[in-house]
Each structure stands twice: as C-alpha cells, then as structure tokens.
C-alpha angles and dihedrals in degrees: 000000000000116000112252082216091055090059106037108029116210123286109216088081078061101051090051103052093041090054092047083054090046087053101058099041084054089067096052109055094058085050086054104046096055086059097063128075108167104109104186110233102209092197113136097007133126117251100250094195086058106094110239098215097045078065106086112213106226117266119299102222094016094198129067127280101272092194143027095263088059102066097054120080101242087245092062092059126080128215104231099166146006122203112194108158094090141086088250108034107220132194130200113220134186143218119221088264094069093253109140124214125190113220131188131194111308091018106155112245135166137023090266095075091266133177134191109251103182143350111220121179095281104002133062106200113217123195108209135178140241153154125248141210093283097047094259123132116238137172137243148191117231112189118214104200121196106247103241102236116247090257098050088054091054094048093063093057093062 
C-alpha cells in the first residue's frame, strides 16, 4: 500500500511559502495606486457590461402592413416581369404562393418599411430600413434580379 504522504506532502510547507507571497504583493499594489492619478468619469458613456444585442431597436415600420407586399420579407418575393417601355416602367412580383402583384416606383414592399426606388430592365431597387448595431436607424438598398428562363440560358452556350 502507497503512502498517502508520499503522494500528498504535507501543506503546511505550502501555507508558509503562499502567505509569505501574500505578504509581499500586499506591499505593491499600494505602491502602485498612489502613482496613479487618472479616475474614469463614466458620464455620458455607454454601460459596456450591457449587452448591446439583448437590447431590442424599436419597430422598423411601427403600423400595420397596409398591403399585401407589406406583409412579405423582399427575399420572399420573386421578380417575374419588368415592363419599361413606358412612361412609368412597371414589374410583376410574386409571393411564394404563385399570386402575382404589379408594383411602380414608391410602391410599399417589405416588412421593413420598404419602397421601391427604381425599376431597371431586369432589376426593381428597393430602399429599405433598419436598425444597426448602435440603435440608429440606417438605409439600405435591396436588389430584386429577373431570374434569366431555362432556354435562354441554353441558347448562350451555343
């Protein structure tokens, strides 16, 4: 049988030499803190042990979604069409249930209080809202591309 002292010495060598460390640190850090005359003012300043994401950012749009298009994230619509020979250039979208909407320039879309900003041949440009990682409210732009059809693509191989 091993001999429990063989394995653990004794601590009280232990105890010894940590509180004679204890003692001389003691000693340093008063030497160090009368040295030092910067005293932080935390006036004005943000908490940094608040986290910044528990916080949530007010609504976007804060009223209700007025039409249908309002209702869908923009990445759940799909850009079917574009009509652009016309004075006002026009594009048919569509929601995941195959129900098609036309929209025109400043056409609200998307839950983020999005409008439609322009309508290009084969893209509509929407300028959406949001808030960032500081609270304050910035804008975006969200492209919609026309989707190129299966035959045209096989037709620029060739």
């Amino acid at each position: 049988m091993v001999s429990l002292l063989y394995l653990f010495p004794p601590l009280t060598l232990f105890a010894q030499e940590e509180g004679a460390k204890g003692q001389e640190l003691s000693s340093e850090p008063s030497a160090i803190s009368s040295e030092l005359s910067y005293v932080y003012d935390p006036a004005g300043k943000r908490d940094p042990f608040l986290p910044r994401l528990g916080v949530t950012p007010p609504p976007v749009c804060a009223e209700e979604p007025q039409t249908p298009l309002q209702g869908y994230e923009v990445g759940q619509l799909k850009l079917v069409g574009v009509i652009w020979n016309l004075q006002e250039p026009r594009a048919l979208v569509e929601d995941g249930a195959g129900m098609g909407y036309i929209i025109t320039r400043g056409t609200p879309i998307g839950s983020s209080c999005g409008a439609v900003k322009s309508i290009e041949p084969g893209q509509v440009v929407i300028e959406e809202y949001y808030y960032d990682f500081y609270g304050d409210r910035q804008a975006r732009e969200v492209f919609m591309e026309l989707a190129a059809s299966p035959e045209k693509k096989e037709g620029e191989n060739k």
